[in-house]
C-alpha positions as CSV (number, residue, x, y, z in Angstrom):
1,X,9.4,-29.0,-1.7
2,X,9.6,-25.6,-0.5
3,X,9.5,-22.7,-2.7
4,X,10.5,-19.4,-1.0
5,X,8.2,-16.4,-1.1
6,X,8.7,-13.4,-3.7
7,X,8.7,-10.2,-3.0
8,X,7.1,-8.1,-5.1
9,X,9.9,-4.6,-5.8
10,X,6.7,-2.2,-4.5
11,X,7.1,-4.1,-1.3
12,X,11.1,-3.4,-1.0
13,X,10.6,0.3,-2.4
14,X,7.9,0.7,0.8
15,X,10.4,-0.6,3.4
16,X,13.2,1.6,2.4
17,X,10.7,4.4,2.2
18,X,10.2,3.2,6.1
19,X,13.5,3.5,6.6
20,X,14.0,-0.1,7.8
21,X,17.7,-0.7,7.2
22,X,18.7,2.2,8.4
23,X,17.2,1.1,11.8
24,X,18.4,-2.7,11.0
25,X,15.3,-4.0,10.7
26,X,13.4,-6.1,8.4
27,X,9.8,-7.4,7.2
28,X,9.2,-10.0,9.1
29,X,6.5,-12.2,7.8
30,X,5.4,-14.7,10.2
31,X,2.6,-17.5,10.7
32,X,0.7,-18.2,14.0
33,X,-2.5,-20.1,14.9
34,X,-5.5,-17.9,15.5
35,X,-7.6,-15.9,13.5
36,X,-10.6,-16.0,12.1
37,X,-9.5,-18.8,9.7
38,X,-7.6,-21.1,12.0
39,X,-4.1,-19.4,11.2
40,X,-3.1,-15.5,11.0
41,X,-0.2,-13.2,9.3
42,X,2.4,-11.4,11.4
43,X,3.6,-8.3,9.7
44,X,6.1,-6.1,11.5
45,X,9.7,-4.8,11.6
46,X,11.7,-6.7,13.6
47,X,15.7,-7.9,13.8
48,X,16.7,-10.1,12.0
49,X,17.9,-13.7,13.8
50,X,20.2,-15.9,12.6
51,X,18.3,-19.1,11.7
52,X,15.6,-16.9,9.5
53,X,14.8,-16.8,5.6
54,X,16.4,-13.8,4.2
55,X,14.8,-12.1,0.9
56,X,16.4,-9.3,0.0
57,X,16.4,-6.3,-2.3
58,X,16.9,-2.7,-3.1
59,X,18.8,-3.1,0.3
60,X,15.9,-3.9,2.5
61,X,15.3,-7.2,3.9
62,X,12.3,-9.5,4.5
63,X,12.6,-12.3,7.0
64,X,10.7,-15.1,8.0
65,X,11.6,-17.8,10.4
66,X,11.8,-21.5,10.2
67,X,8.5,-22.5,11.5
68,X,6.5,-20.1,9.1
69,X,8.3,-21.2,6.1
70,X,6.2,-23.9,5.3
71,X,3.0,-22.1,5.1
72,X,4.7,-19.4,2.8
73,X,5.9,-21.5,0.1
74,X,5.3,-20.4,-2.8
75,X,3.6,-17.3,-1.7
76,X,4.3,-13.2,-2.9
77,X,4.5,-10.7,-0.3
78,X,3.4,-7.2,-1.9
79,X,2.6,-3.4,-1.0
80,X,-0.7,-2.5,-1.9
81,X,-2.5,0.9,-1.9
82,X,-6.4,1.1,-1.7
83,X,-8.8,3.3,-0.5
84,X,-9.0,1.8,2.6
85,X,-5.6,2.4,3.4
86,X,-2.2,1.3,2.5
87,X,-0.2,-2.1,4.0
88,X,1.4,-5.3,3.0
89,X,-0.2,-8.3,2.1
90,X,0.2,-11.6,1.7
91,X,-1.2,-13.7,-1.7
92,X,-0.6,-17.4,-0.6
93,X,-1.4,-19.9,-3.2
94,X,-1.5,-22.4,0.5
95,X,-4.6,-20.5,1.9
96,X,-7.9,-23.0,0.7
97,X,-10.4,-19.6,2.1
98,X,-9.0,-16.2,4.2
99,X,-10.8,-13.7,6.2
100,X,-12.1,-10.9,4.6
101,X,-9.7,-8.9,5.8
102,X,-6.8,-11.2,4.4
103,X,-4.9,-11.6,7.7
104,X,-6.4,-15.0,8.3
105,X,-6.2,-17.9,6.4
106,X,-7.1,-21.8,6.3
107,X,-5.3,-24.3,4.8
């Protein structure tokens, strides 16, 4: 059963600090094969499309299309500032191992 993803309210107040709406974009969250771990994140602003998963709030959008739905269920999509640098991430209670960097995953 699919669960959609949360998004955390650090993540939305990050995209409207972006400026993504104003532009009409969104976060789009995607999955493709590759990676280290046999299957990677996407992360950019994009436009929307019509068949896509909608998550909104604070009036900023996150997307994520049909095919990548699956492998977020249940998953939280944050904003997280380190010393390393700042960027969204991804906690995915799917992913068996990641990467170390967390952009790759296994399932």
């Amino acid at each position: 059963m699919f669960v959609p993803p949360s998004v955390t309210p650090k993540a939305f107040e990050q995209l409207a600090v972006i400026g993504a709406s104003k532009e009409g974009k969104a976060l789009r969250v995607a999955v493709e094969g590759g990676g280290c771990s046999g299957f990677q994140y996407e992360i950019k602003l994009d436009d929307p499309a019509a068949d896509d998963l909608v998550l909104e709030g604070a009036g900023e959008k996150v997307v994520i299309d049909e095919v990548s739905q699956p492998f977020l269920t249940g998953a939280k999509i944050d904003y997280v500032e380190e010393l390393i640098g700042a960027r969204f991430v991804i906690e995915n209670p799917n992913a068996s191992s990641s990467c170390g960097c967390g952009v790759s995953f296994s399932m």
